[in-house]
C-alpha positions in Angstrom: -2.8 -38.8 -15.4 -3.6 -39.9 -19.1 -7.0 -38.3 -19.2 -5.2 -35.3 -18.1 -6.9 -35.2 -14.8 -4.4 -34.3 -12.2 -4.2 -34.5 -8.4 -1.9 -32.5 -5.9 -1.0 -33.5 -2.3 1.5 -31.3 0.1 1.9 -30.9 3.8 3.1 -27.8 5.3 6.3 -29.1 7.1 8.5 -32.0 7.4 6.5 -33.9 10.2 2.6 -32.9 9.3 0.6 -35.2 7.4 -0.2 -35.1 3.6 -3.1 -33.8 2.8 -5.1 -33.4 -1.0 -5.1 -30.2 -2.0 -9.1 -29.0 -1.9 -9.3 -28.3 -5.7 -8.8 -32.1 -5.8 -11.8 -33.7 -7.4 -10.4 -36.7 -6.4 -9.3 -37.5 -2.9 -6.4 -39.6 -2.4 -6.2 -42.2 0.6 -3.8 -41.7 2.9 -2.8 -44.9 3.0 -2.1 -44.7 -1.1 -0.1 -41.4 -0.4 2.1 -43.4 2.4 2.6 -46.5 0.2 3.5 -43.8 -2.7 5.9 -42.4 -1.3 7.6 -45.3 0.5 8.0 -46.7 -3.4 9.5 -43.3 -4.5 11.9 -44.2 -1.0 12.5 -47.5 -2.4 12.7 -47.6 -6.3 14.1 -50.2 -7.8 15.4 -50.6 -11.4 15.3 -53.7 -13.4 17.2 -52.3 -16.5 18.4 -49.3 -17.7 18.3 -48.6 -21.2 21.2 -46.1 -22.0 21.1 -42.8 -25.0 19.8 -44.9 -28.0 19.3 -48.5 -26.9 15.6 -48.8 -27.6 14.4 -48.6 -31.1 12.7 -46.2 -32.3 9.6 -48.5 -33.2 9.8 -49.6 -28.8 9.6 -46.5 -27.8 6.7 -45.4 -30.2 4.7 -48.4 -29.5 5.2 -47.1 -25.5 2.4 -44.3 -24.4 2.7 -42.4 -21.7 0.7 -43.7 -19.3 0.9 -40.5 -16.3 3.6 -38.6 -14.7 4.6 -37.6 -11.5 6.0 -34.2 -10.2 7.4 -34.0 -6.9 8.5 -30.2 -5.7 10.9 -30.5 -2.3 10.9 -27.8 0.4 14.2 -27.0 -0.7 12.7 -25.6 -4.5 14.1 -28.5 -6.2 11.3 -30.3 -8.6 11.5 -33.8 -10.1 9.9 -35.3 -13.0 9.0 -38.7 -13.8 7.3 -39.3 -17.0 6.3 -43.5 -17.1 5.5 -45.1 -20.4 4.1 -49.0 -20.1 6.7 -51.2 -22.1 4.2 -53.2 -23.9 7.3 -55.5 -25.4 8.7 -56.6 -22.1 6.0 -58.0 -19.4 3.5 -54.5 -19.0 7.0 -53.3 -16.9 6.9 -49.4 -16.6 9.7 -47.0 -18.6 10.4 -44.3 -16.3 12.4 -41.0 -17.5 13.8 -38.4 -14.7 14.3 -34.9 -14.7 15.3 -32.0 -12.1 14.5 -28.7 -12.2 13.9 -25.9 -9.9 10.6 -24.0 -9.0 9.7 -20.5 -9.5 10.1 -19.4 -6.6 13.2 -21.1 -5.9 14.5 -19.8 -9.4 13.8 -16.0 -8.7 15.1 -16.0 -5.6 18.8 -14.5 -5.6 20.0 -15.9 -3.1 19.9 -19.4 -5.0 20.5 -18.1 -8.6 24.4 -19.7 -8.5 23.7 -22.2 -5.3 24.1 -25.2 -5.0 20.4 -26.0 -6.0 21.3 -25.6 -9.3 24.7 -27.4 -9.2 23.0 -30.6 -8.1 20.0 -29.9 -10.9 22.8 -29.7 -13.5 24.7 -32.7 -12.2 21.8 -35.1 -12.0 20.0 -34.2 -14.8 23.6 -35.0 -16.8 23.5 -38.2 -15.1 20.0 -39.0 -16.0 20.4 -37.5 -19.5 18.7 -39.8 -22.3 18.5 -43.0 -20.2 14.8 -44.7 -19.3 14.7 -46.9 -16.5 12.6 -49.9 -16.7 10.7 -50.5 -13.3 8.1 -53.2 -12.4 4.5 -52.4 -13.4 3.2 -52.6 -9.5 5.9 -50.1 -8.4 4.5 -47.5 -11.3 1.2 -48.0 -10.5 1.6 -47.5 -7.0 3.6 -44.0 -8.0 0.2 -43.0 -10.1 -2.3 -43.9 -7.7 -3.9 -46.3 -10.1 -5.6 -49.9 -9.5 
């Protein structure tokens, strides 16, 4: 989050319920955990700005309002890092990123997988474009009111 507090849900396998990590000072409702991850099912775009299509002046005057990191079963990670456009409606700027985790990395049998195939292709496809997404779908992504 902004104040740099942070929060961690997980669940142990594909069918258990999430569940907030204990350190959590804050405990997240299951029902905002659900609704979270239905909008991360769902996303939807309303522009994409490509390379250098904002100004530099937008994208200053945009701060980061929280990011979201999401680590699959599989050792693949995924970044989102939303900035509230202040010039077009409070809509949200989203950037995306893949990488792998730790473990994932150091283990050999994934070193020249697939895994990192797929991190190279999407994170090519993703490279230097912000996606502009409604505010209520950001929000929704950082837990916030």
């Amino acid at each position: 989050k902004v104040d740099n507090n942070s929060f961690s849900i997980s669940r142990m396998a594909h069918k258990s319920d999430w569940v907030n990590d204990p350190e959590n000072s804050e405990l997240i409702e299951k029902s905002k955990i659900n609704r979270a991850l239905s909008r991360l099912e769902d996303l939807t775009f309303s522009k994409l700005y490509k390379n250098n299509e904002l100004t530099q002046e937008l994208t200053e005057q945009n701060e980061k309002e929280g990011s979201l990191s999401v680590t699959l079963f599989d050792g693949s990670v995924f970044s989102l890092v939303f900035k509230k456009n202040v010039s077009v409606n409070e809509n949200y700027l989203l950037s995306l990123r893949m990488g792998i985790s730790l473990e994932a990395s150091v283990n050999s049998d994934t070193n020249d997988s697939k895994l990192h195939k797929e991190m190279e292709e999407f994170n090519q496809r993703v490279n230097s474009r912000l996606f502009e997404i409604s505010s209520w779908e950001a929000k929704e992504l950082l837990f916030s009111d």
